[in-house]
C-alpha positions in Angstrom: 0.0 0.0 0.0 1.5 3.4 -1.2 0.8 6.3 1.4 0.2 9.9 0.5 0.6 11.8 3.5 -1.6 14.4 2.1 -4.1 14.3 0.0 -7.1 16.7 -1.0 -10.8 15.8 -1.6 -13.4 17.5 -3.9 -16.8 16.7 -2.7 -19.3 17.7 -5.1 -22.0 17.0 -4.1 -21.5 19.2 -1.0 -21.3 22.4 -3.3 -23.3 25.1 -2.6 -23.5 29.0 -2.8 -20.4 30.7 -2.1 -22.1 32.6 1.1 -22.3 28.7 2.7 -18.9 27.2 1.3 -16.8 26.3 4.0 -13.2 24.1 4.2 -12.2 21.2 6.3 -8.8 19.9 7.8 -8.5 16.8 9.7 -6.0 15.0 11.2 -4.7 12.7 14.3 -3.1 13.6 17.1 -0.5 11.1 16.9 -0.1 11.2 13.0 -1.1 8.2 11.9 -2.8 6.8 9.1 -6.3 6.9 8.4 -9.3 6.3 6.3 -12.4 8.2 6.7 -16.0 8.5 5.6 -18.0 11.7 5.3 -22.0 11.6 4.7 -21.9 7.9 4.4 -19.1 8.8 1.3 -16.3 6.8 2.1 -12.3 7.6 1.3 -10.1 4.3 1.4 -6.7 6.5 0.5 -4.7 6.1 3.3 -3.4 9.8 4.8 -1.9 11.6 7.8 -4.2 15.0 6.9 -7.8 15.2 4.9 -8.3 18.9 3.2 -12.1 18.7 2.4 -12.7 22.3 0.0 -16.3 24.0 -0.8 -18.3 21.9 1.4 -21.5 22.9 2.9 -21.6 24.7 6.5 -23.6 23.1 8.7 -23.6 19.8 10.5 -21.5 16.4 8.3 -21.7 13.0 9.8 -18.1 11.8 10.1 -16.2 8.2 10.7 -12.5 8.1 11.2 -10.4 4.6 11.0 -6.8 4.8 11.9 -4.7 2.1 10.2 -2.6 -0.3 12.5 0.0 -2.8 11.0 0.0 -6.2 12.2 1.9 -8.7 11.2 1.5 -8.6 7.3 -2.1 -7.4 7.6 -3.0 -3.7 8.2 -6.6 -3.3 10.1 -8.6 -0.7 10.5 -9.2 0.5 14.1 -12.2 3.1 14.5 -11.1 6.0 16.0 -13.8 8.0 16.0 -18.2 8.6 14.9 -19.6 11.4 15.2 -20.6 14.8 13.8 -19.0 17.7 13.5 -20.1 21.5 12.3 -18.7 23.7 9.9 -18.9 27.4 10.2 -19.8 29.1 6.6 -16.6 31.3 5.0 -13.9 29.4 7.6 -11.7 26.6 7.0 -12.5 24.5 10.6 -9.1 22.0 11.6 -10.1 19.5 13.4 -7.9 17.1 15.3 -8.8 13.2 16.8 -6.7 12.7 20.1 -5.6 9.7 21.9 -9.0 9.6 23.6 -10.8 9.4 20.4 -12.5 12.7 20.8 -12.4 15.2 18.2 -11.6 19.0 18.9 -11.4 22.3 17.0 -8.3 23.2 16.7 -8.0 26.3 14.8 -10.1 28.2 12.7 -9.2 30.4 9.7 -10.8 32.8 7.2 -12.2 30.8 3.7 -13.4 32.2 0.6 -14.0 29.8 -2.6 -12.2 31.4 -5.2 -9.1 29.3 -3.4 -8.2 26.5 -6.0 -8.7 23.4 -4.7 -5.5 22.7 -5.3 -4.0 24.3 -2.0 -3.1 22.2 0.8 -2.3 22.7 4.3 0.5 20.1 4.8 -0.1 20.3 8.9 1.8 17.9 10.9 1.3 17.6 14.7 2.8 20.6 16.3 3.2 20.5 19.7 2.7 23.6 22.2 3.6 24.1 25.4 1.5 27.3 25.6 -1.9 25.0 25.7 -0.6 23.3 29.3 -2.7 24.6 31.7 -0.7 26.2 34.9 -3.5 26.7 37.1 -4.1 23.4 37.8 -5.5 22.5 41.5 -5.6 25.7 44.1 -6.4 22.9 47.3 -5.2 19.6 47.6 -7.5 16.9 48.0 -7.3 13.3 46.1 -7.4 14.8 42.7 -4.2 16.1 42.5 -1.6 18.1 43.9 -2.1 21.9 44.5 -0.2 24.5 42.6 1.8 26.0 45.8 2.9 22.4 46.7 3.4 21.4 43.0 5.6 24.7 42.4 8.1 23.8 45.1 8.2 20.5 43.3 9.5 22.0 40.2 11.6 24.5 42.2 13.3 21.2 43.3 13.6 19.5 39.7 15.2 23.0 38.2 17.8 23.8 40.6 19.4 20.5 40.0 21.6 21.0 36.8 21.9 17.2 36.4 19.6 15.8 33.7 19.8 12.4 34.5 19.5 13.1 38.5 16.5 15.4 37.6 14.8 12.6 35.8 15.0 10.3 38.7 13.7 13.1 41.2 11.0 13.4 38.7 10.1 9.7 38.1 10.0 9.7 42.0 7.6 12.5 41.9 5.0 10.2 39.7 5.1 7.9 42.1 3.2 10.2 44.7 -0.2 9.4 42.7 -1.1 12.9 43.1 0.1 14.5 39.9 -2.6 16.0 37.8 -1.9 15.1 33.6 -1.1 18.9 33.0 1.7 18.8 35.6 3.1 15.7 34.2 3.3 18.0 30.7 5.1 20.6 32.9 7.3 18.9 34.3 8.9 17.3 30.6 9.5 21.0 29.7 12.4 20.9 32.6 14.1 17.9 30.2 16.8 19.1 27.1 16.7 15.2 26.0 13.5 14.2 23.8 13.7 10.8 25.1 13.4 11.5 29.4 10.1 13.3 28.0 9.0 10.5 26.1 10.0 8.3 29.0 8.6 10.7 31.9 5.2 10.7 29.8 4.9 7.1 29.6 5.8 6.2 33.0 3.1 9.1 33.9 -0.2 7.9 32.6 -0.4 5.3 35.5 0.1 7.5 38.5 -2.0 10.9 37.5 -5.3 11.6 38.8 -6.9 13.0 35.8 -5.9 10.1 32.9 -9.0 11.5 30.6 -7.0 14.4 30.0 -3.3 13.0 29.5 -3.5 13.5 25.9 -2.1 17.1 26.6 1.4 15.9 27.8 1.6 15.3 23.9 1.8 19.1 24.2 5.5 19.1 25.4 6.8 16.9 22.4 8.8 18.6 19.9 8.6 16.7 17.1 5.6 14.5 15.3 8.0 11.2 15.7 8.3 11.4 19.8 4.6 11.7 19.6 4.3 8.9 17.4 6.3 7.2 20.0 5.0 7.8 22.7 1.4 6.9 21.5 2.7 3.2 20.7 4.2 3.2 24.1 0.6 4.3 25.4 -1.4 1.6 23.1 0.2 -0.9 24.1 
């Protein structure tokens, strides 16, 4: 099977006036492979991003398969089903995270005199500014509170060794009282790619809050650690 990371989609049967054209990016958090259907219209080309131009605003039913190798057989794993609503004159991203929920990501301006031939070749980008800091103001059994958690990271940055600071950090997890936003925080201390791949995976079993831990994927810096790290997480 040849994959085409990209790959653009002209829907015509979702063509309409130019007042209600609208543009659609989707993707997964974790870059992978997928298949999708839209409207019961289905799209076997594998691909890591689906640019959907001149569709219809308004509400589109949409399935989402990611593709997993095994062995010599590639299946498809469903990912997500669901609908999803597109504003009229904006080109909505949308992204499927570990969780298999779908979230806006970012919306931009849209006007249908684009040709269909432009793509937005988006990869996962991570960001560190959507970790939340403000994460618990009182401690109780969800997590730890920010006063307590600061002096925490006071400890992890005045040591200068990276391979010490990972240990006082992997000790940290172990206090079961870490919320998944302070697990992201606290791989931002590490130079090396691979303690924040390591401190992530290690993480997920001790937080409080594991419905949210997709956001640790937030203090990756490049789409391969993610990829990584979600086969570490899968598994």
């Amino acid at each position: 099977m040849r994959y085409i990371c990209t790959f653009i989609l002209g829907i015509s049967a979702f063509l309409t006036s130019h007042a209600q054209n609208a543009a659609l990016s989707i993707s997964l958090q974790d870059s992978a492979f997928f298949v999708c259907t839209i409207d019961g219209k289905q799209y076997k080309e594998p691909s890591q991003v689906v640019n959907l131009y001149d569709v219809a605003s308004g509400t589109h039913r949409v399935e989402i398969k990611k593709l997993k190798t095994l062995g010599n057989s590639t299946i498809e794993q469903p990912s997500f089903s669901g609908e999803i609503s597109l504003e009229p004159s904006f080109r909505s991203h949308f992204q499927i995270d570990r969780f298999n929920q779908i979230k806006l990501i970012s919306k931009e301006s849209y006007t249908s005199d684009r040709k269909n031939t432009q793509t937005n070749n988006r990869v996962w980008v991570p960001d560190a500014n959507k970790i939340p800091t403000d994460t618990q103001v009182i401690t109780d059994s969800r997590g730890m509170n920010n006063s307590k958690f600061a002096e925490q990271m006071e400890v992890l940055k005045n040591n200068l060794n990276e391979s010490q600071r990972f240990k006082l950090a992997h000790d940290m997890l172990s206090l079961g009282t870490l919320k998944s936003s302070q697990v992201a925080e606290m791989m931002l201390l590490f130079d090396a790619e691979s303690h924040r791949v390591r401190l992530a995976d290690e993480g997920q079993a001790h937080v409080s809050d594991p419905q949210n831990y997709s956001v640790v994927y937030e203090a990756l810096r490049r789409p391969g650690s993610v990829r990584r790290l979600s086969r570490r997480l899968d598994n």
